[in-house]
C-alpha positions as CSV (number, residue, x, y, z in Angstrom):
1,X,122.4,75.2,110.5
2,X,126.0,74.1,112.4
3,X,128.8,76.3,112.7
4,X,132.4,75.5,112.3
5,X,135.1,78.0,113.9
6,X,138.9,78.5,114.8
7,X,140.1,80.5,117.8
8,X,143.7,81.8,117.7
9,X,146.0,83.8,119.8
10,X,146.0,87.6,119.2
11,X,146.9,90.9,120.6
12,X,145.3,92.9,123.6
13,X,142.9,95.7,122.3
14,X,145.2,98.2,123.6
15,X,147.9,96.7,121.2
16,X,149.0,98.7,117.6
17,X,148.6,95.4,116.1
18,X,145.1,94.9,116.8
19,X,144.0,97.0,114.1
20,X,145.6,94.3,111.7
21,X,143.8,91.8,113.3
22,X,140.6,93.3,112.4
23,X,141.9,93.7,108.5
24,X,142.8,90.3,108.6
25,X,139.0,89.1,109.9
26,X,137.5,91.1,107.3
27,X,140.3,90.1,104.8
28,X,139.1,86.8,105.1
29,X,135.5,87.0,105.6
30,X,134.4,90.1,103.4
31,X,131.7,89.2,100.7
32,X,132.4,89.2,98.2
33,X,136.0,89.7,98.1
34,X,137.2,88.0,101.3
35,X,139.2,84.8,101.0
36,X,137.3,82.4,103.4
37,X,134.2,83.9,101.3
38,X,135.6,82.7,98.0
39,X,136.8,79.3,99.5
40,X,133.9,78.4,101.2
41,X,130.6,80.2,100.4
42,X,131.1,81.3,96.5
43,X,132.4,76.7,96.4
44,X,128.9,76.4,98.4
45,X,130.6,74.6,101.4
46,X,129.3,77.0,103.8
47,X,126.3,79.6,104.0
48,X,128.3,82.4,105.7
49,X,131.8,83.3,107.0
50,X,132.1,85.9,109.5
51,X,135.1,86.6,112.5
52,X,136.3,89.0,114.6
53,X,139.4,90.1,116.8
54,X,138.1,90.2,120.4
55,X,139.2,93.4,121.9
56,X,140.2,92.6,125.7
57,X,142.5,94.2,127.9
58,X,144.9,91.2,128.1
59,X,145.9,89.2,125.0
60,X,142.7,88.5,123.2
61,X,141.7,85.9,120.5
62,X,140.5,86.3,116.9
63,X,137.9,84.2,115.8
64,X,136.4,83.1,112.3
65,X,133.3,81.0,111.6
66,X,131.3,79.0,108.9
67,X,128.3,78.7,108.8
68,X,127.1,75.2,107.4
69,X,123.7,74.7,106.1
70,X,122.1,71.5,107.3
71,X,123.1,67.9,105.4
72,X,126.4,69.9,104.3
73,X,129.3,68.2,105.3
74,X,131.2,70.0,108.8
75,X,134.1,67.8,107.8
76,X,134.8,69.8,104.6
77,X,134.5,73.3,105.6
């Protein structure tokens, strides 16, 4: 299997936001609901979708990955 990801900007841990940034991951990435999961896994692009908000004293990152099963195309997802 290969993995395709994204890495943006988000908030320090500390931050009141940082509690939307972990909605949003599982927003997106919730099965069956989430909208990377629909998109992606329920289409069969990818095997999985999972993220995260990374908690860190100084402004953090969220990340969100797919999982790609091998001979799927990387390009798509």
């Amino acid at each position: 299997m290969a993995a395709v990801g994204l890495v943006y900007h988000g908030v320090p841990g500390s931050h009141e936001d940082f509690v939307a940034q972990e909605a949003l991951a599982h927003l997106l990435t919730n099965n069956p609901s989430g909208r990377l999961y629909k998109a992606l896994v329920e289409k069969g692009l990818a095997a999985e979708v999972f993220g995260w908000p990374s908690p860190w004293a100084e402004p953090g990152v969220i990340e969100l990955y797919a999982k790609v099963r091998q001979g799927d195309s990387l390009e798509k997802v």
